[in-house]
C-alpha positions, 0 to 999 in steps of 0.5 A, spaced: 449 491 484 447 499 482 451 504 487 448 510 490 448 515 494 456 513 497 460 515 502 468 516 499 473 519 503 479 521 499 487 519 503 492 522 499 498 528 501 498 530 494 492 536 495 490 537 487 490 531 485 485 529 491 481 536 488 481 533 482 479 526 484 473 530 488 471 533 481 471 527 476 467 522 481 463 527 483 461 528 476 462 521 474 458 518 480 452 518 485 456 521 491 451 522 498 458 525 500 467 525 499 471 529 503 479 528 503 484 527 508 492 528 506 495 522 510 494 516 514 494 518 521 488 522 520 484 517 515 484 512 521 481 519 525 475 519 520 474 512 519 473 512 527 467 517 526 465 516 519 462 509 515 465 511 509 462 506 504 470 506 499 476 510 502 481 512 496 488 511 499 495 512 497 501 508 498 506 513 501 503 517 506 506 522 511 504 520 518 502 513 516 502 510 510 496 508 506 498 500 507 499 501 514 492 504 514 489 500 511 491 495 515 488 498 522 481 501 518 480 493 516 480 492 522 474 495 525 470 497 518 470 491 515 464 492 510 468 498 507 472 497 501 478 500 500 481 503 493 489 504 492 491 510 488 498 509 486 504 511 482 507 505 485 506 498 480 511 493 483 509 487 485 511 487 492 507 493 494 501 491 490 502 484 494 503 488 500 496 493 500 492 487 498 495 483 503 493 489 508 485 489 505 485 493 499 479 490 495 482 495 489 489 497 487 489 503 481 495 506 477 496 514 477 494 516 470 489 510 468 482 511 465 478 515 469 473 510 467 477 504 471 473 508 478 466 506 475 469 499 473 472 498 480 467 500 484 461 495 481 467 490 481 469 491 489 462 492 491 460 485 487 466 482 492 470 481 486 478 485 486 480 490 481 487 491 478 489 496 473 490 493 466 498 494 468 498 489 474 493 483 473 498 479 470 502 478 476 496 473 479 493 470 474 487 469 476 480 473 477 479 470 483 479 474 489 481 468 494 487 466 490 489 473 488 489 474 496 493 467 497 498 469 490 499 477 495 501 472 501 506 468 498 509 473 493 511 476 500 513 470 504 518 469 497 521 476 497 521 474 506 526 468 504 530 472 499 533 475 505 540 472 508 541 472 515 547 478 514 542 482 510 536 480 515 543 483 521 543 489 517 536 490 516 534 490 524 541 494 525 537 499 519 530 499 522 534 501 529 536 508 525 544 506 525 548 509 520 552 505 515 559 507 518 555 505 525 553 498 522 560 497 519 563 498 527 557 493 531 559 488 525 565 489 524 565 490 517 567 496 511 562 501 511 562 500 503 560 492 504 554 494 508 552 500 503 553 493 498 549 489 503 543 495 503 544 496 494 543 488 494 536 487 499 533 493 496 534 490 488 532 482 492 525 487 494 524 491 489 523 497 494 526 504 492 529 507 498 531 505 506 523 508 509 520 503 504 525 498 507 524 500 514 516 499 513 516 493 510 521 490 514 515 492 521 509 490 517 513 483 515 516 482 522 523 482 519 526 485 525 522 485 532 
């Protein structure tokens, strides 16, 4: 399928590498127009407005992550794709952006190139992986891709121990590990080895990582 005269909105609170992405896509694409918002809240706002043709997004986002808002776009702009830009490459947060709707998920600091592959893949209903991070689903089809993204999730779900799922809900409710240790009557160092453990079983780098994956997989109510 030749594209032509796209509709790119750009989502990501680093404002020159937004500047910079305009630029090359601009020079590299046929683009109607690209504008650029810096967080998820206020891509939510545009989309409601505007029938973007591809929207461009971070993960980490202030306001509301990229992930997240994926999910609530996806839900009443299905036609538009959807293309992660991240320094993030762990599996989980791919499976999570892929389980949220994303059509492509691209690594910060790859070709350029890997834009104009995207684009003709996704719009081919086809998912695009960077090189780095195709090997955690073995497979090119978009349908088994997707079900890998779930299953990897509901893996990393059934990691967690009933202790550590205590102490994540405790976490989500914005206690600290002295508080935590009080409510289950343990030591503030076990509960700083209880967070230390869930966030190497998940893969996830710091507690507002933690705390979104906890909400959008349901571990806490």
């Amino acid at each position: 399928m030749e594209l032509s005269n796209l509709k790119i909105l750009i989502a990501d609170d680093h404002v020159l590498f937004a500047e910079g992405l305009t630029y090359l896509l601009k020079e590299e694409l046929p683009i109607e127009s690209i504008e650029a918002v810096y967080n998820g809240k206020s891509a939510i706002g545009k989309v409601l407005n505007t029938d973007y043709d591809i929207i461009i997004m971070d993960v980490n986002m202030p306001f509301l992550n990229g992930i997240e808002a994926c999910a609530e776009i996806k839900r009443f702009r299905t036609k538009t794709k959807v293309v992660f830009v991240s320094m993030k490459a762990d599996m989980l947060t791919v499976a999570q952006a892929l389980k949220a709707g994303a059509d492509a998920y691209i690594l910060k600091g790859n070709d350029h190139n890997d834009f104009k592959t995207a684009f003709k893949k996704i719009y081919n209903n086809e998912i695009f992986l960077s090189e780095q991070i195709k090997h955690y689903f073995q497979s090119d089809s978009p349908n088994q891709i997707r079900k890998s993204s779930i299953d990897c999730i509901d893996y990393s779900n059934k990691l967690i121990s009933v202790r550590e799922k205590e102490i994540i809900k405790l976490i989500c409710d914005g206690l600290t590990s002295d508080k935590i240790a009080e409510v289950l009557s343990i030591s503030a160092r076990t509960v700083d080895t209880h967070r230390n453990n869930i966030l190497n079983k998940l893969k996830l780098n710091n507690i507002a990582a933690l705390v979104r994956f906890a909400l959008e997989n349901k571990l806490v109510d």
